[in-house]
Backbone as JSON Lines, residues from 0, in Angstrom:
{"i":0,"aa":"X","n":[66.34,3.15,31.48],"ca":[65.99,1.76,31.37],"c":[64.61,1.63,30.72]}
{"i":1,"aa":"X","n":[64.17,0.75,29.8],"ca":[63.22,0.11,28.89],"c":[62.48,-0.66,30.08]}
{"i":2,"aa":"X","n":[61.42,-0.39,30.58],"ca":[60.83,-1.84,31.3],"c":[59.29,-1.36,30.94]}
{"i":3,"aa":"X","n":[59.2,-2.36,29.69],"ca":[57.95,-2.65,29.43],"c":[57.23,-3.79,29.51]}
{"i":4,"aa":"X","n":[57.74,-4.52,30.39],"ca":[56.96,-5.55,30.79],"c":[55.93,-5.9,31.54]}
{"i":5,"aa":"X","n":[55.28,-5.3,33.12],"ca":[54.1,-4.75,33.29],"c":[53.33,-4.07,31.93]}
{"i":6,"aa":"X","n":[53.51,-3.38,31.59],"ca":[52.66,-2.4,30.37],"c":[52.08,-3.28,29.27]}
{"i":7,"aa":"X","n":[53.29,-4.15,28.76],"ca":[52.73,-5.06,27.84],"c":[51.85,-6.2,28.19]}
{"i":8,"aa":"X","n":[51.7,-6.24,29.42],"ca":[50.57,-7.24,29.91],"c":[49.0,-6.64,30.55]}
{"i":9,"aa":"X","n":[49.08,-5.44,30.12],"ca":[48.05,-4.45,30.76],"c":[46.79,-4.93,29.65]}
{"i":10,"aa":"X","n":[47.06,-4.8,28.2],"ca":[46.17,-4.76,27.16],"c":[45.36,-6.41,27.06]}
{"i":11,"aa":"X","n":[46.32,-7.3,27.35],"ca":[45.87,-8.89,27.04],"c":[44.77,-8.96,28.48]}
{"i":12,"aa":"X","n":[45.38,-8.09,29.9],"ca":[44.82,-9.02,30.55],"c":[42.96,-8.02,30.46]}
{"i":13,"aa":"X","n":[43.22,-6.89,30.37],"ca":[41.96,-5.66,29.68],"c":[41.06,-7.0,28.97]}
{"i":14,"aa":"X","n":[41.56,-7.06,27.91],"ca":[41.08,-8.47,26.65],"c":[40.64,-9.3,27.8]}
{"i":15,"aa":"X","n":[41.42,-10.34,28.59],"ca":[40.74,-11.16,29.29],"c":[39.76,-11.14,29.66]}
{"i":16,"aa":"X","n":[39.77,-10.24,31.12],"ca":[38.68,-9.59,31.6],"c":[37.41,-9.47,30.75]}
{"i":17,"aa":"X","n":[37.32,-8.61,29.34],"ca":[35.99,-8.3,28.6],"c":[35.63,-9.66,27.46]}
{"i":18,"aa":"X","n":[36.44,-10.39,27.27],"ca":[35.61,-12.14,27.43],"c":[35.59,-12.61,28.46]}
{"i":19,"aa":"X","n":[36.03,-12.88,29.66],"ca":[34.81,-13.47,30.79],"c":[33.58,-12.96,30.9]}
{"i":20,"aa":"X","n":[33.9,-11.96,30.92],"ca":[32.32,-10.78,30.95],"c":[31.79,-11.37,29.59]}
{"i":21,"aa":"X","n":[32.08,-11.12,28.31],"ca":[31.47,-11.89,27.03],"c":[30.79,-13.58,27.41]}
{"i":22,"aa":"X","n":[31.67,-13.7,27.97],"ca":[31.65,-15.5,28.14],"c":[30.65,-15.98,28.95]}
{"i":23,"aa":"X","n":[30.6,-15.07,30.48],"ca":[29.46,-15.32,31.66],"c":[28.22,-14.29,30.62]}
{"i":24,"aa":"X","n":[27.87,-13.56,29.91],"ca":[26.82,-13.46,29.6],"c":[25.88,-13.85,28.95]}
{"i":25,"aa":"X","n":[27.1,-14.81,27.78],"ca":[26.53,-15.94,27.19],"c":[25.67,-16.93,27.78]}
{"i":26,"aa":"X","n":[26.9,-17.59,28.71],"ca":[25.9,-18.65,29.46],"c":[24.79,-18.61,30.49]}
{"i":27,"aa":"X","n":[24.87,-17.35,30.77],"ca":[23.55,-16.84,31.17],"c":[22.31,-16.59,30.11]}
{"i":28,"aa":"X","n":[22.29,-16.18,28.79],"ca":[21.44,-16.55,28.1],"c":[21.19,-17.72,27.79]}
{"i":29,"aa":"X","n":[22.09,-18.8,27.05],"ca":[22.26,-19.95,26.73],"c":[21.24,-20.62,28.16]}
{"i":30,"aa":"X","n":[21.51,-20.57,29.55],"ca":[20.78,-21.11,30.76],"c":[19.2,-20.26,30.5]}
{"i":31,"aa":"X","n":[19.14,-18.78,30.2],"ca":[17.63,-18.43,30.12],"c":[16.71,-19.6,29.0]}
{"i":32,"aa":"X","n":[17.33,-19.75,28.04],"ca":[17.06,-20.41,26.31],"c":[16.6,-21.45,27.26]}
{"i":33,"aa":"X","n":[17.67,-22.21,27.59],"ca":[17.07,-23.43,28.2],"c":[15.67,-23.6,29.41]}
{"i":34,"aa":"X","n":[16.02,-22.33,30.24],"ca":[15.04,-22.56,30.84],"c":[13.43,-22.36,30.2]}
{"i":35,"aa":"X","n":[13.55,-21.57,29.42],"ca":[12.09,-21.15,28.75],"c":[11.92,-21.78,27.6]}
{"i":36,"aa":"X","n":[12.86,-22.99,27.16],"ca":[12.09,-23.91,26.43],"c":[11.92,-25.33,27.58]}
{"i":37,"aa":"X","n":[12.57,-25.3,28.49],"ca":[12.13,-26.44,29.48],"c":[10.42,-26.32,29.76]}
{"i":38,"aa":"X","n":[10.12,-24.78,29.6],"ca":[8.82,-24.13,30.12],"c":[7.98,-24.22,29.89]}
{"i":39,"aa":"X","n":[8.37,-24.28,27.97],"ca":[7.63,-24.48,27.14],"c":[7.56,-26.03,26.58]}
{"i":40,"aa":"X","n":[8.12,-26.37,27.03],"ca":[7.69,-28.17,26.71],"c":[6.88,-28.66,27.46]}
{"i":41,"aa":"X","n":[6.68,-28.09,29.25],"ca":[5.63,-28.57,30.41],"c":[4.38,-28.13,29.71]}
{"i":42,"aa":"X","n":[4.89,-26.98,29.39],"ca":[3.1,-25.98,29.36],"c":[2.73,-27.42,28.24]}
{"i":43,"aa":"X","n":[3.06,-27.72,27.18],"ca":[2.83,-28.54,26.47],"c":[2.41,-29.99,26.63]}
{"i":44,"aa":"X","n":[3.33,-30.45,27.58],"ca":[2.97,-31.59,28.25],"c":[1.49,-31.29,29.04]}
{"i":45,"aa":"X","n":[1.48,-30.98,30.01],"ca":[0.06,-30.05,30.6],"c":[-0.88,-29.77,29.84]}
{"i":46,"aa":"X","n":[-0.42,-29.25,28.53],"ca":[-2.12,-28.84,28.15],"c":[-3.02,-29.95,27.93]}
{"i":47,"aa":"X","n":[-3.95,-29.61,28.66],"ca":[-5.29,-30.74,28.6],"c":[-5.93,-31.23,27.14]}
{"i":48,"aa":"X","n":[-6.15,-32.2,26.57],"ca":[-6.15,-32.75,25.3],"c":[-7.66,-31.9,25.16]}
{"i":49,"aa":"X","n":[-7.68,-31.56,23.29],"ca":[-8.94,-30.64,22.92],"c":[-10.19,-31.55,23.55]}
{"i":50,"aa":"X","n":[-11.08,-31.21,23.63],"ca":[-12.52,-32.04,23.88],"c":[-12.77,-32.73,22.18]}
{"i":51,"aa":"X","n":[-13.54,-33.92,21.95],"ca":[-13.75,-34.94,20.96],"c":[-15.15,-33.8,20.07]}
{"i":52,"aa":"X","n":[-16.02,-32.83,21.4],"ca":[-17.06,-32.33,20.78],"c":[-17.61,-31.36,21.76]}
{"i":53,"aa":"X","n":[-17.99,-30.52,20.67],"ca":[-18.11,-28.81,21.35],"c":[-19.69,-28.7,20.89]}
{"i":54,"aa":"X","n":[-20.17,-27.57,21.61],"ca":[-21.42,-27.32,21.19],"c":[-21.38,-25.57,21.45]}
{"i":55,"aa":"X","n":[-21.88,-24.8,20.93],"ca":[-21.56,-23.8,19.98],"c":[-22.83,-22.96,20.86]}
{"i":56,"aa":"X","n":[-23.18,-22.1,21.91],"ca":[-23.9,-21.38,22.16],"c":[-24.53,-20.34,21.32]}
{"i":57,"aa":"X","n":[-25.3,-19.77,21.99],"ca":[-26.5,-18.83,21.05],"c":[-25.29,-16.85,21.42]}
{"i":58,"aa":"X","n":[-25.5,-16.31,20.6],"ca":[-25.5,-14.97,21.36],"c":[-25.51,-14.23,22.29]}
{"i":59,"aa":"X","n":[-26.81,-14.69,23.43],"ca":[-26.64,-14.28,24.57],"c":[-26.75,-16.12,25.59]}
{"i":60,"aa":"X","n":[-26.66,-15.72,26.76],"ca":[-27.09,-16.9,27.69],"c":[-28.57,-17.87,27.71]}
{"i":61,"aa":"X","n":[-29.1,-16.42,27.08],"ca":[-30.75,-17.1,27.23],"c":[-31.33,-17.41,25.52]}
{"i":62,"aa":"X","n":[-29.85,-17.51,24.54],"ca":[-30.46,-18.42,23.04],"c":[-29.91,-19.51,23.21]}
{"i":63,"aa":"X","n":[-30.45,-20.57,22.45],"ca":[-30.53,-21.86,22.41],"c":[-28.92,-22.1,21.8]}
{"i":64,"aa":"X","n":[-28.52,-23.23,21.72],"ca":[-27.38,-23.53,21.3],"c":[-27.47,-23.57,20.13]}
{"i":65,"aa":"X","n":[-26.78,-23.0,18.98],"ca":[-26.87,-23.06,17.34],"c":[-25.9,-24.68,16.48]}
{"i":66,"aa":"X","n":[-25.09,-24.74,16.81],"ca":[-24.31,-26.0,16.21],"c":[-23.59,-26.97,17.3]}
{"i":67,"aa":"X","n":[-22.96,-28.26,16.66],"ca":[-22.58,-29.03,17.55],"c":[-21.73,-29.27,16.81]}
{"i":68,"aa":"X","n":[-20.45,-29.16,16.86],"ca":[-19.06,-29.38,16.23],"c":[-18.1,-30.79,16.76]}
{"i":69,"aa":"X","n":[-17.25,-31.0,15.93],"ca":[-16.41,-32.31,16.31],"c":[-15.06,-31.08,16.83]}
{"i":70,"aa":"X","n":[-14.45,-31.86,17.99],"ca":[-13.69,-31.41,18.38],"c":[-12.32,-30.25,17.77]}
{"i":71,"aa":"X","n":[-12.46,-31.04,16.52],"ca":[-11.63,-30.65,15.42],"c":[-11.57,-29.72,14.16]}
{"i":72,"aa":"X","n":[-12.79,-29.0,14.68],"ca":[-13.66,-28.28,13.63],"c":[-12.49,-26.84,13.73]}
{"i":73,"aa":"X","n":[-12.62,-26.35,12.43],"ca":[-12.25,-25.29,12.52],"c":[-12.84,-23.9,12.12]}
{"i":74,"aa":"X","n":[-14.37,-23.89,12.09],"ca":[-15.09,-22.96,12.32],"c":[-16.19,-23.08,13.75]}
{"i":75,"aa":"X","n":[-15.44,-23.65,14.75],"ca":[-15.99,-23.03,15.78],"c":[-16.12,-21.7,16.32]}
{"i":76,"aa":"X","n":[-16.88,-21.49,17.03],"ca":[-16.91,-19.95,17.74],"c":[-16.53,-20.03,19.03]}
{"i":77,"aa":"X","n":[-16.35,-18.65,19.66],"ca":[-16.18,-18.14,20.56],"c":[-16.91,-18.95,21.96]}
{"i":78,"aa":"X","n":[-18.0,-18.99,21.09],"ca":[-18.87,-19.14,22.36],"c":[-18.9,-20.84,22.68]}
{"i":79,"aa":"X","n":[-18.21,-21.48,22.09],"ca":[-18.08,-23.65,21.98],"c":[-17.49,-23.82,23.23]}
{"i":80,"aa":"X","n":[-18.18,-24.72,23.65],"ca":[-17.53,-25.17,25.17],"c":[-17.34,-26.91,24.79]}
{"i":81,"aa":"X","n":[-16.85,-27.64,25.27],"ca":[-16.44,-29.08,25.36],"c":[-17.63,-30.19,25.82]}
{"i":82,"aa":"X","n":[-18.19,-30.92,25.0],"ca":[-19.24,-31.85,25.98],"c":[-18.74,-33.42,25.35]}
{"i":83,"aa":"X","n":[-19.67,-34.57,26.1],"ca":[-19.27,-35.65,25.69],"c":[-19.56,-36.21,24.97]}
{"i":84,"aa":"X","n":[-19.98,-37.35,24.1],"ca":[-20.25,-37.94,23.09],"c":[-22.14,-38.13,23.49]}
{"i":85,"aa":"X","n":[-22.22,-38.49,24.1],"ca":[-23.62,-38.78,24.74],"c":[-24.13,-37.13,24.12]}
{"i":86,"aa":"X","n":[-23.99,-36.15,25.13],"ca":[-24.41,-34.96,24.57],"c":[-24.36,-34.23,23.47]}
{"i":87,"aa":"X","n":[-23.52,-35.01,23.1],"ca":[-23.53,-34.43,20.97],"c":[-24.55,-35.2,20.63]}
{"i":88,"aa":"X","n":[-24.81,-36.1,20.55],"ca":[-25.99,-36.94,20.29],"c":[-27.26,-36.61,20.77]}
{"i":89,"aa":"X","n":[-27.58,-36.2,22.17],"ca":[-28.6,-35.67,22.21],"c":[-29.08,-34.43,21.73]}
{"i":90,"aa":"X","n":[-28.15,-33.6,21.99],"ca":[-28.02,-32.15,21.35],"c":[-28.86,-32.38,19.88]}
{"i":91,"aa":"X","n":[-28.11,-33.15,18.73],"ca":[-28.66,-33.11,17.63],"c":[-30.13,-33.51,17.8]}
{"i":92,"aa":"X","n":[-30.3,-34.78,18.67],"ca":[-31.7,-35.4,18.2],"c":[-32.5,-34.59,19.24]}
{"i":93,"aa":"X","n":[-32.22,-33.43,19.73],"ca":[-33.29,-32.48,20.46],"c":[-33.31,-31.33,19.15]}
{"i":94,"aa":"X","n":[-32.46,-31.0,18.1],"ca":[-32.61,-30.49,17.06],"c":[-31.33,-29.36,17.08]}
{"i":95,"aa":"X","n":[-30.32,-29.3,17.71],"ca":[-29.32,-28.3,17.57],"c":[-28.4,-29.1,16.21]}
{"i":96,"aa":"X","n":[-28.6,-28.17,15.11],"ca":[-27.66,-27.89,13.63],"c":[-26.32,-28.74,14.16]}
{"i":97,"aa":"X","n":[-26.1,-29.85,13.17],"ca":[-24.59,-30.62,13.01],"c":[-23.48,-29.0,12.27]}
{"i":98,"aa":"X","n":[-22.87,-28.88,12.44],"ca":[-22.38,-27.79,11.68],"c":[-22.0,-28.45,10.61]}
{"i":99,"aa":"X","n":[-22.17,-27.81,9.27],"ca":[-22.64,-28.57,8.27],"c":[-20.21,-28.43,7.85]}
{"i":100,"aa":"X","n":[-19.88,-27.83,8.28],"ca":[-18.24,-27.91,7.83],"c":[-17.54,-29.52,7.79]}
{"i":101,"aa":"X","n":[-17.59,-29.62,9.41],"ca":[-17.18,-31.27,10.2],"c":[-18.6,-31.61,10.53]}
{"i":102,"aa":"X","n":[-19.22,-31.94,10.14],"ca":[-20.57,-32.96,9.96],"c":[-20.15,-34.28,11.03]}
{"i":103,"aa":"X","n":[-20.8,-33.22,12.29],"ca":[-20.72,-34.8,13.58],"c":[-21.81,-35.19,13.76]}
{"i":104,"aa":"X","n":[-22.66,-35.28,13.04],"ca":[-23.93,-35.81,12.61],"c":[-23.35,-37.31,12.05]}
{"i":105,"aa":"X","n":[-22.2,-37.26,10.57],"ca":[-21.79,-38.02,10.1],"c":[-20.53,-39.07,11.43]}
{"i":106,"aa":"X","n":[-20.07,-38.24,12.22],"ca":[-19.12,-38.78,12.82],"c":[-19.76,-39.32,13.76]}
{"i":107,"aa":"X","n":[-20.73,-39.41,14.31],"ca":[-21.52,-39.84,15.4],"c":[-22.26,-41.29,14.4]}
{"i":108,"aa":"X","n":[-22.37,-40.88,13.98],"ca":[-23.38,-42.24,13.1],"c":[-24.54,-41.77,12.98]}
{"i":109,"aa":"X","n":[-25.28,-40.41,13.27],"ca":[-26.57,-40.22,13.33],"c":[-26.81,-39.95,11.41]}
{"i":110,"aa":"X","n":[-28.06,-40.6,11.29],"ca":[-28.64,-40.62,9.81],"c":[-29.54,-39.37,9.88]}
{"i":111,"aa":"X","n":[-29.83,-38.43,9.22],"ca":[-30.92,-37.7,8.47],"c":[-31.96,-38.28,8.56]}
């Protein structure tokens, strides 16, 4: 007797089996994707807006501050921390350098 009917259902259901497995690993990435751009949209939402104006420290702790940058500058340094509009203004008229790139000398309204 011919009975290949168990046998011939051995290979499709093999196949089945290794797409569910294909299928659940997908949507387990597809769910990672999502979660780590959900992640990355907070961190985004969250990040605290740049400061309007930076002021640019000396070398060590004990040099004077060298420039006073607009928030937006893109030759700040390392060493620029965030201050407020008031203190960009004083900064200059105590004599700390407008950085001559973004001129917040000009953005402040202060004249030469």
């Amino acid at each position: 007797m011919n009975d290949s009917g168990p046998t011939r259902l051995v290979l499709p259901r093999f196949l089945e089996r290794v797409q569910l497995r294909d299928l659940a690993r997908t949507r387990q990435w597809i769910a990672d994707e999502e979660r780590r751009d959900a992640e990355r949209r907070r961190g985004i939402e969250k990040k605290p807006a740049p400061p309007a104006w930076l002021l640019e420290q000396g070398l060590n702790r004990h040099s004077p501050p060298v420039y006073v940058h607009t928030g937006a500058c893109w030759n700040t340094g390392k060493r620029s921390a965030g201050i407020e509009q008031e203190q960009a203004r004083q900064a200059i008229a105590d004599g700390v350098k407008a950085c001559p790139h973004c001129r917040p000398d000009s953005a402040l309204g202060i004249l030469d």
